[in-house]
Structure formats: structure tokens, C-alpha cells
C-alpha positions in Angstrom: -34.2 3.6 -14.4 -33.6 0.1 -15.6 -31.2 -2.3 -13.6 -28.3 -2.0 -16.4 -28.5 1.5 -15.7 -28.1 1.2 -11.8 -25.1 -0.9 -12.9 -24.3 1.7 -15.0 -24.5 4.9 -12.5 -23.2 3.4 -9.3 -19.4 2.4 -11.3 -19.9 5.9 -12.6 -20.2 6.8 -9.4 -17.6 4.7 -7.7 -15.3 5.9 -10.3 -15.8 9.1 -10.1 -15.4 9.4 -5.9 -12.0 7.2 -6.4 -10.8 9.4 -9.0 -11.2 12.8 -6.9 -9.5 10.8 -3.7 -6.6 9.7 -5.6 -6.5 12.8 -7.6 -6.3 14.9 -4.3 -4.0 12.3 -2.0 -2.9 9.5 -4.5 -5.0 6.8 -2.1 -7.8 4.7 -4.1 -9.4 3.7 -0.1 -10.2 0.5 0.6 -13.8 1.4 2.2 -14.9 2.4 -1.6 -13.7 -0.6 -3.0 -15.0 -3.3 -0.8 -18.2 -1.7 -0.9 -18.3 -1.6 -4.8 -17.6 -4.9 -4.6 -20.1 -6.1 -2.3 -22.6 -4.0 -4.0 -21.7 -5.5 -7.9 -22.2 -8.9 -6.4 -25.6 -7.4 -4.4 -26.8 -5.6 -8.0 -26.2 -8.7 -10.2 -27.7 -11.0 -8.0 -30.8 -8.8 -7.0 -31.6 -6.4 -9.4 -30.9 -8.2 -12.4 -32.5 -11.6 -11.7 -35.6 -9.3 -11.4 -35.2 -8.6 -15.1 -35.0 -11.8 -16.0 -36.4 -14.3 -13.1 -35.8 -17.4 -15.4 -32.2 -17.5 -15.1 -31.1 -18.4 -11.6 -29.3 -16.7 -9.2 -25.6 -18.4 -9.5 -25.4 -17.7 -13.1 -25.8 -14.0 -12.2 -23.8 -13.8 -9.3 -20.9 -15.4 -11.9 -20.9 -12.8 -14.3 -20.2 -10.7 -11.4 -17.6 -13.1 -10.2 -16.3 -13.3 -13.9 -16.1 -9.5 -14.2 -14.5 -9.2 -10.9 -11.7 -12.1 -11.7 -10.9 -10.6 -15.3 -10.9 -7.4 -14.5 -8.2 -7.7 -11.5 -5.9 -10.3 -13.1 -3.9 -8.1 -15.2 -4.3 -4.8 -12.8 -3.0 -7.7 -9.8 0.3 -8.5 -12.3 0.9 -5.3 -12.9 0.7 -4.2 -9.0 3.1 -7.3 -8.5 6.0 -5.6 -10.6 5.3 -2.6 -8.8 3.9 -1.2 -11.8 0.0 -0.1 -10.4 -0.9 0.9 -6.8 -3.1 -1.7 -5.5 -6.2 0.9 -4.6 -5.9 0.6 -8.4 -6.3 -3.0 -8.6 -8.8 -2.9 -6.2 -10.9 -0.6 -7.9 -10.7 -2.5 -11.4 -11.6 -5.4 -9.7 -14.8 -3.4 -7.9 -16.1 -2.3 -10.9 -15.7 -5.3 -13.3 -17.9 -6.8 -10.6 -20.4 -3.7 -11.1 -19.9 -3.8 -15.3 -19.6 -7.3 -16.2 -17.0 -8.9 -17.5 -17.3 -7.2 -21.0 -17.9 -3.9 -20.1 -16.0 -3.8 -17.5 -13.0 -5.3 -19.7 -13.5 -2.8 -22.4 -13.7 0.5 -19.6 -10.2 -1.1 -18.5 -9.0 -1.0 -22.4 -10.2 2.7 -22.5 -8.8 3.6 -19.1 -5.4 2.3 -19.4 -5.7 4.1 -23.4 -6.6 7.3 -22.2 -3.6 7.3 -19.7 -1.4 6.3 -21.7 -2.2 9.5 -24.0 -2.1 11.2 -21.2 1.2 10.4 -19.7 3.0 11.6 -21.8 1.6 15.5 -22.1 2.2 15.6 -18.4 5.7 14.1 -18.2 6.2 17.1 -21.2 4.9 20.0 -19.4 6.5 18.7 -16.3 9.8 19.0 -18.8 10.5 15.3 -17.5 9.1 13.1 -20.8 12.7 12.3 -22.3 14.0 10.8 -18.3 11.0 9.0 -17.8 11.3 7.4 -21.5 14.9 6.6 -21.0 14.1 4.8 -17.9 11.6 2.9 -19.6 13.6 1.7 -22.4 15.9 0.8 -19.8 13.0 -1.1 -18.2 11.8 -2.9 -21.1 15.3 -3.9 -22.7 16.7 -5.5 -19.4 14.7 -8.7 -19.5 16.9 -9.0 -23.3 20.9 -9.0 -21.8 22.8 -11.2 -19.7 22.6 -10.8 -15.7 25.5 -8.7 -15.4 24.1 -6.1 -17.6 21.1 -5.3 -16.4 20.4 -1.9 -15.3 18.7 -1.3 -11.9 15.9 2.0 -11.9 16.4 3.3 -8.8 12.5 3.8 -7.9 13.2 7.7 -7.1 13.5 7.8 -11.5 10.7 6.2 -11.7 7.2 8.4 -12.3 4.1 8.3 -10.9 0.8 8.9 -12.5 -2.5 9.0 -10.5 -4.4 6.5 -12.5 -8.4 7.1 -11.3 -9.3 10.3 -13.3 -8.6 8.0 -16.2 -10.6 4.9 -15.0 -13.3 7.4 -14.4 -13.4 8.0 -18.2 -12.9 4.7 -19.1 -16.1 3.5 -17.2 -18.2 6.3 -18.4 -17.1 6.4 -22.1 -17.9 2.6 -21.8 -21.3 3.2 -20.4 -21.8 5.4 -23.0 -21.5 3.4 -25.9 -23.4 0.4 -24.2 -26.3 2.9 -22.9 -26.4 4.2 -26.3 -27.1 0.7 -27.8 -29.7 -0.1 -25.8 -31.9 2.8 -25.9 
């Protein structure tokens, strides 16, 4: 196994352990994060300086740093408008410090693609899609009027979808396509 594919199979892994934890409870925990994040900064630093020794060790431990920082930023403004749980965040974050920036960034892309293709077949069979799109409009149109005619969401109207099965397909359909070029 080469050291891209240890990158490779441990955010595989984290992903998939977060997405049957939040699938089961809706809790991304914090012990899988934090230790995915340690252990991207640990893998970049280690195990791929031993592929190429040249390059020194800061350079490495910034792409991890970089893949960290991108990866969280627009997961972090999201969980500030209440739109994302923050074991979410947290887990982006993790595994943009396991994937690199550019992987990582593109298993986001597919991630947040793949739910939002799936949102909407399960807001359909739960015979709540046209509810949840009215709010939304709502949502999306109040930043346009005046003040007083804003419409509050009360957060009970408001949806929840568990977001980890999807970040587990993101991160290994993005593995995919990267292991697939280097072979």
C-alpha cells in the first residue's frame, strides 16, 4: 500500500464510521474527528515525506493545514446560519486534512451533490417535499424585502437531513477517480 493510499483508506474509513453514527443517532462524535485530524496532520507529515524526503516537513504538514482550513470554511458558515450540524463541519475539516486540499475539496463538491439529489426523494416519500420547498423559498427570498416583511421559519418547519452517508460517498467516489489515475 502506497502512502496516498493510506490517505486514501483511513478518510474512507473515518467516513464511513461517521456516516453509520450519525446515520443511527444524528451525532458525527467528536473523538472521530479529532483523531482524524490528528492523524491527517500525522500521515502528511510522516508517511508522505517518506515518499519524497526532499521536500521538508512544513510544506507537507501545510497541505494538511490547507486541506483542513478549505475544507471547514464553507462547512463552518454554513453551521453559523444553522444550516449544518457542527460534527459535520468537524468532519469535513478532518478529512480535508486526510485528502488534501484538492481532493478533499472535490469529495466535499460530490458530498454536498449527492445530498442534494438525495433530499429531495426523501422529503417525497416522507410526502413532506412541497413544505420543505416552501420554507425554503421563504428562506432564500427574505434577505430581498424590507424588515417588516420578512418571514420568520419557525425551526420545527425546518428539515433535517443526516449528512454523513453522503460525505461517505463523496470521499470514496473521490478516491476513486484519484486512485484510478494513479495506477
Amino acid at each position: 500500500m502506497t502512502p496516498v493510499d493510506f490517505l486514501y483508506v483511513s478518510a474512507a474509513a473515518v467516513a464511513a464510521v461517521a456516516a453509520v453514527i450519525d446515520f443511527r443517532n444524528g451525532r458525527i462524535p467528536n473523538w472521530l474527528t479529532f483523531s482524524a485530524l490528528a492523524l491527517g496532520f500525522i500521515a502528511h507529515v510522516l508517511v508522505l515525506r517518506a515518499t519524497n524526503p526532499a521536500i521538508g516537513l512544513g510544506l507537507w504538514a501545510a497541505q494538511s493545514a490547507a486541506g483542513a482550513l478549505l475544507c471547514g470554511f464553507v462547512p463552518f458558515l454554513m453551521w453559523k446560519r444553522d444550516a449544518m450540524g457542527g460534527g459535520d463541519v468537524k468532519l469535513l475539516t478532518a478529512l480535508g486534512a486526510l485528502l488534501g486540499p484538492v481532493i478533499g475539496m472535490e469529495a466535499q463538491l460530490y458530498a454536498f451533490l449527492l445530498a442534494l439529489l438525495i433530499a429531495p426523494i426523501k422529503l417525497a416519500y416522507e410526502g413532506q417535499l412541497l413544505k420543505v420547498a416552501g420554507n425554503a423559498l421563504r428562506v432564500m427570498v427574505n434577505p430581498f424585502l424590507p424588515r417588516a416583511k420578512r418571514v420568520t421559519i419557525a425551526p420545527e418547519l425546518l428539515h433535517e437531513l443526516r449528512f454523513g452517508p453522503a460525505v461517505l460517498a463523496g470521499v470514496v467516489l473521490a478516491a476513486a477517480l484519484h486512485w484510478n489515475h494513479a495506477l
